[in-house]
C-alpha positions as CSV (number, residue, x, y, z in Angstrom):
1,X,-31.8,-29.9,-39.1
2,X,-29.9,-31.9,-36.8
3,X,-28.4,-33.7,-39.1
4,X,-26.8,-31.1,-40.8
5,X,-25.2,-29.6,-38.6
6,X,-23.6,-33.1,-37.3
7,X,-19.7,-33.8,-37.3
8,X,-19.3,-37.2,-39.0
9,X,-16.3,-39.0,-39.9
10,X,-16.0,-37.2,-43.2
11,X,-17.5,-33.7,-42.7
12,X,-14.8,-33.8,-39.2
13,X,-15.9,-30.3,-38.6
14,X,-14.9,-30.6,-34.7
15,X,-11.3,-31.0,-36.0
16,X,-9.1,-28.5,-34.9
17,X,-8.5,-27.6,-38.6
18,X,-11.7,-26.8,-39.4
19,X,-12.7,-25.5,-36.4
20,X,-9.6,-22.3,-37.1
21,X,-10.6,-22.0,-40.6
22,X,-14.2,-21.8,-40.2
23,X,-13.7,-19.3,-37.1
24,X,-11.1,-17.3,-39.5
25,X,-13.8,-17.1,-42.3
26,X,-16.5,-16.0,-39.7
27,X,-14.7,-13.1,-38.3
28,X,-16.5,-9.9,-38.7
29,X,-19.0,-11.6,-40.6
30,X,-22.9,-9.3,-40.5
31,X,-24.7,-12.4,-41.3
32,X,-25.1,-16.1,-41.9
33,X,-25.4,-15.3,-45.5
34,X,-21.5,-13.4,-45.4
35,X,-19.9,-16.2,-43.7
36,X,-21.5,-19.0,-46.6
37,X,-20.1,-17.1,-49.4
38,X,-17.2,-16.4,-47.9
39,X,-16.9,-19.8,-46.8
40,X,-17.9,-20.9,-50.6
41,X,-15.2,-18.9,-52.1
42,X,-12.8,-19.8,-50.4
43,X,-13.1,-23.4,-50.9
44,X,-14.0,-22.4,-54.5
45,X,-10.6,-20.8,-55.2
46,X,-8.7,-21.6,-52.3
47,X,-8.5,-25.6,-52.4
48,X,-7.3,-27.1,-55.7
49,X,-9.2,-29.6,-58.2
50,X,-7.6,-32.6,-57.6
51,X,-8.1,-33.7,-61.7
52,X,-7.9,-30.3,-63.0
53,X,-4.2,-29.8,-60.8
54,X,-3.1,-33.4,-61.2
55,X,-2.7,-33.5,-57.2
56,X,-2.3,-36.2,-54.4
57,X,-3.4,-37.3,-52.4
58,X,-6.8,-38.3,-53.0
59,X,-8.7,-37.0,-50.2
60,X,-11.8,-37.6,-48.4
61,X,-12.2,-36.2,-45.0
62,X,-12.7,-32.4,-44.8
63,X,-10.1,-32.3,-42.8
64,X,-7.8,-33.8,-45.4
65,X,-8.6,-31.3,-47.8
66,X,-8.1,-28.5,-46.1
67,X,-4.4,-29.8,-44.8
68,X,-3.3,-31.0,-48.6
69,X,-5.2,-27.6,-50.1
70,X,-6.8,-30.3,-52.9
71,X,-9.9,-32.4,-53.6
72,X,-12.0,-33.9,-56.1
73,X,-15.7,-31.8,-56.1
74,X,-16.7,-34.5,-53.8
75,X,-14.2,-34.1,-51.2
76,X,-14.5,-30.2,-51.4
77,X,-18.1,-30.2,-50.9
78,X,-17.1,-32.6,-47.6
79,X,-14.7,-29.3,-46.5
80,X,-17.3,-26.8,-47.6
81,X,-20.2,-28.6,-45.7
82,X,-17.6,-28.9,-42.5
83,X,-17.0,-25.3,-42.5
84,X,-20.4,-24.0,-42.7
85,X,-21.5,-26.7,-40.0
86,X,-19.2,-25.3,-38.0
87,X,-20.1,-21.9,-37.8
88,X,-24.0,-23.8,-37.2
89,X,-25.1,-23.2,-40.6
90,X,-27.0,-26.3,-41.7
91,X,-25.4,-27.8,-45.0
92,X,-26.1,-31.3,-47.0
93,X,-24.2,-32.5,-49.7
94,X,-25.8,-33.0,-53.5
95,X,-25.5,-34.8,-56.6
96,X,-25.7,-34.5,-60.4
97,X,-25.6,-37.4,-62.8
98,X,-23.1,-35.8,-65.7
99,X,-21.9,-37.6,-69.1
100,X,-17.9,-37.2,-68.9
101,X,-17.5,-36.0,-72.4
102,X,-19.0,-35.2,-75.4
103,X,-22.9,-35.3,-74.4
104,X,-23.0,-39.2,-74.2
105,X,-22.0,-42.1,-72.0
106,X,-20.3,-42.9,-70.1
107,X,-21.3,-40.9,-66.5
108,X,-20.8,-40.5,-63.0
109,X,-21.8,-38.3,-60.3
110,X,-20.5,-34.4,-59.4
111,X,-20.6,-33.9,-55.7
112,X,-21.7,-30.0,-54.7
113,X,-23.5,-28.6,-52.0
114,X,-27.1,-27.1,-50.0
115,X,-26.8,-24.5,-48.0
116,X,-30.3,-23.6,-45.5
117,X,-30.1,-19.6,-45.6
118,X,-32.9,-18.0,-43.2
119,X,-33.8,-15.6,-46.1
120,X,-34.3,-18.3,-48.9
121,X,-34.3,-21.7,-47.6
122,X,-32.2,-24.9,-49.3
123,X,-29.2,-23.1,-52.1
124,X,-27.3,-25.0,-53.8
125,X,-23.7,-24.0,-54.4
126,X,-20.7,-25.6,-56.3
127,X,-17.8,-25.1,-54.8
128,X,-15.8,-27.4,-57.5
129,X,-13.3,-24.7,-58.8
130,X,-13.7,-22.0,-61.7
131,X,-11.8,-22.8,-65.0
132,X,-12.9,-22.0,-68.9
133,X,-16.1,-22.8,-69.0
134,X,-17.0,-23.4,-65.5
135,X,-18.6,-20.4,-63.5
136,X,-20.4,-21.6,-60.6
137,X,-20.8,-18.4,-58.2
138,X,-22.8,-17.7,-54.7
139,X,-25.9,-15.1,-56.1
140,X,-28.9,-16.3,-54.7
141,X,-31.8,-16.6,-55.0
142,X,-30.8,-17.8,-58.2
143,X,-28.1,-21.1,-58.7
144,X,-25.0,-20.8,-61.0
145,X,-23.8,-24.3,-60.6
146,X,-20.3,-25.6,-62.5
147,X,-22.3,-27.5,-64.8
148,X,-25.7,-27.4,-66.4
149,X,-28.1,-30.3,-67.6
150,X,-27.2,-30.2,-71.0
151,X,-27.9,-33.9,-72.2
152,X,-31.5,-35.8,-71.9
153,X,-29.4,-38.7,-69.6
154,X,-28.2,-35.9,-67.4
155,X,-30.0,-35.4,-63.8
156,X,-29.8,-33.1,-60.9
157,X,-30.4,-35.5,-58.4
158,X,-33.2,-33.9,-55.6
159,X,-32.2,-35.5,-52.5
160,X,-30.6,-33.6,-50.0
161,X,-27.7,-35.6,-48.2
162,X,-26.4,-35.1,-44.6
163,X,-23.6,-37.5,-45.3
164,X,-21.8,-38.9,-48.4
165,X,-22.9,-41.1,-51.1
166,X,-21.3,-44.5,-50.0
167,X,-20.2,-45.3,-53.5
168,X,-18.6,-41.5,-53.1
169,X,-16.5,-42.6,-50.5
170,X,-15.5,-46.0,-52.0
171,X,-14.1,-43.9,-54.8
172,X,-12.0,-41.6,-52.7
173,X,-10.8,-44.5,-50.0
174,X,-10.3,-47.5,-52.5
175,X,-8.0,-45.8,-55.6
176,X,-4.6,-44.2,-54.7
177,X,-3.9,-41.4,-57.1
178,X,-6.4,-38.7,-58.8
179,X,-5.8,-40.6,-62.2
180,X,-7.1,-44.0,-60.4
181,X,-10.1,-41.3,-59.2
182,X,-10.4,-40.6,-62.9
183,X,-10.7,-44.0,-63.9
184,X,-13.1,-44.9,-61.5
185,X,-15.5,-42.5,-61.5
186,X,-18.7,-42.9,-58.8
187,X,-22.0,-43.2,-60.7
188,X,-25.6,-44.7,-60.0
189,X,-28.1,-46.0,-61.7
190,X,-31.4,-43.9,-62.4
191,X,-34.6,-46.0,-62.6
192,X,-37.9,-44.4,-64.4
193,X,-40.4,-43.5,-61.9
């Protein structure tokens, strides 16, 4: 579990930043459970989608995020794994391979979250931001992600990440604004077992 728990240079979760904001969301808190949803919600609601907001920066680093108050689902799921690392609650990042529009190509990736809680295990959560249509919420044992597999190309990738996906990080580092994001989507290619 080592590796989850890690500060890296994009989950920066010994920054100062973080460090405040995860001790703020911890206070009072009965259990590990109480301080993830609390830290979920609050980077649910708190912290704007970058695309759905039309805010800059980009951002990246958790630490980023939680100064501008904006990030793609990718860079919120870098806060949200930063703040619950923080208060020693192991947390990995996760993918799903989503069409854009309309049930067919083109794709790219959606970045969310795993949280290990003692009572259940690995829980994935999706901190990306509620809007119409979009009600991902923190109820387990069972997941209410943003979006569901709806389209035979779609995939919730498996893996369990303890850092980004590099092609992730090229999206957020290499394009300016969040219409350059937009443009530039991160994907990968799935091969048939």
């Amino acid at each position: 579990m080592k590796v989850f728990l890690a500060s890296s240079e994009h989950i920066d979760w010994h920054h100062p930043s973080i460090r405040l904001k995860a001790e703020q969301l911890a206070a009072d808190a009965q259990s590990d459970h109480d301080i993830a949803e609390r830290c979920f919600e609050f980077v649910r609601d708190g912290i704007k989608h970058s695309w759905d907001y039309r805010l800059n920066p980009v951002t990246c680093t958790a630490s980023d995020v939680l100064m501008h108050g904006t990030g793609y689902c990718y860079a919120k799921s870098h806060l949200l794994a930063a703040l619950l690392r923080a208060n020693g609650i192991p947390a990995g990042l996760c993918y799903q391979r989503l069409t854009i529009a309309d049930d067919r190509p083109p794709f790219c990736l959606h970045g969310l979250n795993a949280v290990y809680l003692k009572d259940y295990g690995w829980y994935r959560i999706d901190a990306r931001g509620n809007k119409a249509g979009v009600n991902a919420m923190f109820c387990p044992p069972k997941e209410q992600l943003a979006f569901p597999i709806l389209h035979e190309a779609e995939h919730d990738l498996p893996e369990i990440w303890p850092e980004p996906l590099p092609v992730v990080i090229h999206a957020l580092t290499t394009h300016a604004t969040v219409e350059e994001v937009m443009t530039n989507l991160p994907d990968v290619e799935l091969f048939a077992r």
